[in-house]
N, C-alpha and C positions, 0 to 999 in steps of 0.2 A: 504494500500500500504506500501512496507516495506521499511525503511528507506534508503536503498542501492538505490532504484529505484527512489525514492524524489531527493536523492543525484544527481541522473545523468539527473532529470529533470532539476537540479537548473543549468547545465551547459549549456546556453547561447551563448558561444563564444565570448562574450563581458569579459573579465578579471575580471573588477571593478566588474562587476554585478554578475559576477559568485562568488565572493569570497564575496558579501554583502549577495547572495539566498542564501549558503551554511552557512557562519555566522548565520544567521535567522534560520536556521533548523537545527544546532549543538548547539545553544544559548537560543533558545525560544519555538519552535515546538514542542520538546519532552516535556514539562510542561505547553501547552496551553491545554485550550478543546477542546474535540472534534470539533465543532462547527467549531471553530476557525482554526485546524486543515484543518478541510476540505474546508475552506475558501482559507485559503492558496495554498491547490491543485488546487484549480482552477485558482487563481494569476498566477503561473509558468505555468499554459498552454496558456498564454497570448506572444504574438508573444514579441522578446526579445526588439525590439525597442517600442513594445506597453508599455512596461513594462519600460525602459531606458523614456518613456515622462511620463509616470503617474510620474513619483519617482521625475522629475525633474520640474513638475506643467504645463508643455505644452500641455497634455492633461487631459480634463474630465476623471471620470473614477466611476464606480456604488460603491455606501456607503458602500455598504458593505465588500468593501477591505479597509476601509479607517484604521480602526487597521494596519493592515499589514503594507500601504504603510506610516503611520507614526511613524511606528517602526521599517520599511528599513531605512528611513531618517534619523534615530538618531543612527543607527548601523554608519552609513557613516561618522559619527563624530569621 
């Protein structure tokens, strides 16, 4: 998927959020792995309040976003 399209997944409508998803894929995306990569595309098809509770610990959420959602957290600083 090309980065212009990631870009307009990451927007939310949530402001903070939108400018932490876009941070993370102008900062980090382009020089993760694949792997990692595609982990991420899955992250951002997560409903945007799904995504506003993982980030904020009120809800669960499967390990294998736990990179991401501990690397959104430390963007937020």
């Amino acid at each position: 998927m090309q980065v212009s399209k990631l870009k307009w997944k990451c927007r939310k409508g949530v402001r903070e959020l939108d400018i932490l998803l876009t941070r993370y894929l102008d900062n980090i995306f382009l020089t993760s792995p694949t792997i990692e990569q595609n982990i991420f595309k899955e992250f951002i098809e997560k409903d945007t309040y799904e995504i506003l509770d993982i980030l904020m610990d009120k809800k669960d959420f499967d390990q294998k976003f736990s990179n991401i959602v501990s690397t959104l957290r430390t963007l937020n600083k």
